[in-house]
FIKE-711486 format. One record per residue (C-alpha): residue in one letter; x, y, z. Coordinates in Angstrom, 1 decimal. Each point is the difference from the previous one (the first is absolute). Example, Ala and Ser with C-alpha at 12.3 -4.5 7.8 and 13.67 -1.06 7.14 Angstrom:
BEGIN
+---------+--------+--------+--------+
: residuo :      u :      v :      w :
+---------+--------+--------+--------+
:       A :   12.3 :   -4.5 :    7.8 :
:       S :    1.4 :    3.4 :   -0.7 :
+---------+--------+--------+--------+
This chain:
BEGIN
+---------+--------+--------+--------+
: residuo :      u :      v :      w :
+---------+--------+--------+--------+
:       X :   42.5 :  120.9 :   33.5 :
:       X :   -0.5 :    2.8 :   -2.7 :
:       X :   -3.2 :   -2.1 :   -1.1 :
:       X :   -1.5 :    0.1 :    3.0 :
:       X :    0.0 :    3.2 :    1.2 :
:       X :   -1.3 :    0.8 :   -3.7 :
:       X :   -2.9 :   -2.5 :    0.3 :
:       X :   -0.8 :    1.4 :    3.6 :
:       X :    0.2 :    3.3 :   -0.8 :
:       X :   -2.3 :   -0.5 :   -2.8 :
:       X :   -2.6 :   -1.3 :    2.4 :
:       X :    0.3 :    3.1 :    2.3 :
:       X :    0.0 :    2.2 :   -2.9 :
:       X :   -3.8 :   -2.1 :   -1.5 :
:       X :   -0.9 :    0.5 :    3.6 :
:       X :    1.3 :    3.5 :    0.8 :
:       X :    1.7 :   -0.4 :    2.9 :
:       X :    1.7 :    2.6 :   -0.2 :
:       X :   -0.7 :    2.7 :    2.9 :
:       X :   -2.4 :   -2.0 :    1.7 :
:       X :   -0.3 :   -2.0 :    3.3 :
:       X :    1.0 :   -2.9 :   -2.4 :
:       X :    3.7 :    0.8 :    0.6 :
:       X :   -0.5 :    1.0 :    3.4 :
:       X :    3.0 :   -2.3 :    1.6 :
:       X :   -2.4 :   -1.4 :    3.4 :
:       X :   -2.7 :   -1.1 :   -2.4 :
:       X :    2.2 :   -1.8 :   -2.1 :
:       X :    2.0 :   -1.8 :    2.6 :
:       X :   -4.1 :   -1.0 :    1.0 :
:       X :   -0.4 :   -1.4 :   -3.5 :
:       X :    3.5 :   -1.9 :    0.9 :
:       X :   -0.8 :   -1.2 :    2.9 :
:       X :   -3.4 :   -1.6 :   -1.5 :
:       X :    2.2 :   -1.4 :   -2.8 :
:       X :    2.7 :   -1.7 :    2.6 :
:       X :   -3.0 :   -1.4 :    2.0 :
:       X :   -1.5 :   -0.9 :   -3.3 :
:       X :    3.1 :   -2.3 :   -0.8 :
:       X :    0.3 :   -1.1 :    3.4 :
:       X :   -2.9 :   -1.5 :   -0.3 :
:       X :    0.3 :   -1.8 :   -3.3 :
:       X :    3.3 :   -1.3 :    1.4 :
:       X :   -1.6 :   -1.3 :    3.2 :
:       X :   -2.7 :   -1.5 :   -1.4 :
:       X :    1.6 :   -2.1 :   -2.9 :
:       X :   -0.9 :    2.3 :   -3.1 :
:       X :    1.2 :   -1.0 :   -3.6 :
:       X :    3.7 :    1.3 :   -0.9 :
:       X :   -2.0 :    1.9 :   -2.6 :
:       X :   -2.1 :    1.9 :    3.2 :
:       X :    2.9 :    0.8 :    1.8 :
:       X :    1.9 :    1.5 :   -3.0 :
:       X :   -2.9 :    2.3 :   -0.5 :
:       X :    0.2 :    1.3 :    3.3 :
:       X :    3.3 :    0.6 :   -0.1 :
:       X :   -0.4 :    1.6 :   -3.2 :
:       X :   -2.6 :    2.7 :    1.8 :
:       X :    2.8 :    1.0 :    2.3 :
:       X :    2.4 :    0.1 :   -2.3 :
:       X :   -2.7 :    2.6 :   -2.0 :
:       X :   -0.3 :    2.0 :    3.2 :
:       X :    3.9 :    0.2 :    0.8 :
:       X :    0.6 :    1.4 :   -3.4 :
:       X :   -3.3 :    2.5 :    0.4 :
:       X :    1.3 :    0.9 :    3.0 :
:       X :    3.6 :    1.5 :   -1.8 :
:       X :   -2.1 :    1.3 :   -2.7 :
:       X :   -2.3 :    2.0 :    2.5 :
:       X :    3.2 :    1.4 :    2.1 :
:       X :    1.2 :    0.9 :   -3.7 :
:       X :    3.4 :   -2.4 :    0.7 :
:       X :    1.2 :   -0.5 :   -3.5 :
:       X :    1.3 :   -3.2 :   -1.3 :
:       X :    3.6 :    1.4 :    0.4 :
:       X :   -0.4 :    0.8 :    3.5 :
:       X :   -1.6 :   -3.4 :    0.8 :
:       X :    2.8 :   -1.6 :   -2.1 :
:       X :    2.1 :    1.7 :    2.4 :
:       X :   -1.5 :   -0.7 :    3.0 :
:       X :   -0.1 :   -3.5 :   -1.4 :
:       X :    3.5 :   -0.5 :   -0.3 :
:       X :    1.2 :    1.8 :    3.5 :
:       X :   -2.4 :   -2.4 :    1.9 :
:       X :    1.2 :   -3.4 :   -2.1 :
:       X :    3.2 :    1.1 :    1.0 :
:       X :   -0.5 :   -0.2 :    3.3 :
:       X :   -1.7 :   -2.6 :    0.5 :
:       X :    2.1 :   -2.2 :   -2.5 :
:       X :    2.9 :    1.1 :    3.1 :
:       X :   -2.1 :   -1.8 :    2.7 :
:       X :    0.6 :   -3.8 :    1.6 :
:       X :   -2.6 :   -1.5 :   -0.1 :
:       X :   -1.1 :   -2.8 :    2.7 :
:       X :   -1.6 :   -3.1 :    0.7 :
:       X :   -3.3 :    0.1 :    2.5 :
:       X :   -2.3 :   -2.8 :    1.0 :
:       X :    0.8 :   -0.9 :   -4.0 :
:       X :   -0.7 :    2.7 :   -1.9 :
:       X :    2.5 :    2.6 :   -1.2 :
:       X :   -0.2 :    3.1 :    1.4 :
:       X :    2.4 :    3.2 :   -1.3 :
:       X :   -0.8 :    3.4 :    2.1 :
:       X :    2.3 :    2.3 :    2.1 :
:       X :    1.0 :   -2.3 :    2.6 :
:       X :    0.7 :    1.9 :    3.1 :
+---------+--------+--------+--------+
């Protein structure tokens, strides 16, 4: 992960980010939102593997500028990481209309 957030944060740091609306949290869940509908749409619409790997690749890059712009450190997210894989790695998982489903069944 280290790599990542040192490639992203060199992009925010050549773009300075830093202070400005950029990192403001509502305009980059917008930018996420565009991205998710942006791969939605590849996957609907029969895109190359290629196409739909680059889309996910764009959120990916906005999930990490979005820890680097709330100043979450790699340590932290490692943390965070871990605590969540945790619990979800605890959960059943089950079968619906054929596809595997694992949430907090209530």
């Amino acid at each position: 992960m280290k790599k990542y957030f040192e490639a992203i944060q060199k992009f925010h740091d050549k773009h300075g980010m830093r202070g400005t609306n950029s990192e403001d949290m509502q305009f980059r869940l917008n930018l996420m939102i565009e991205e998710l509908g942006e791969l939605a749409q590849a996957v609907t619409k029969g895109k190359s593997m290629e196409e739909i790997i680059e889309e996910n690749v764009d959120l990916f890059n906005l999930i990490v500028g979005n820890l680097i712009s709330m100043d979450v450190s790699q340590e932290e997210f490692d943390k965070a990481f871990q605590r969540k894989y945790e619990k979800i790695m605890k959960r059943e998982s089950r079968n619906i209309n054929g596809k595997v489903r694992i949430s907090e069944f209530r």
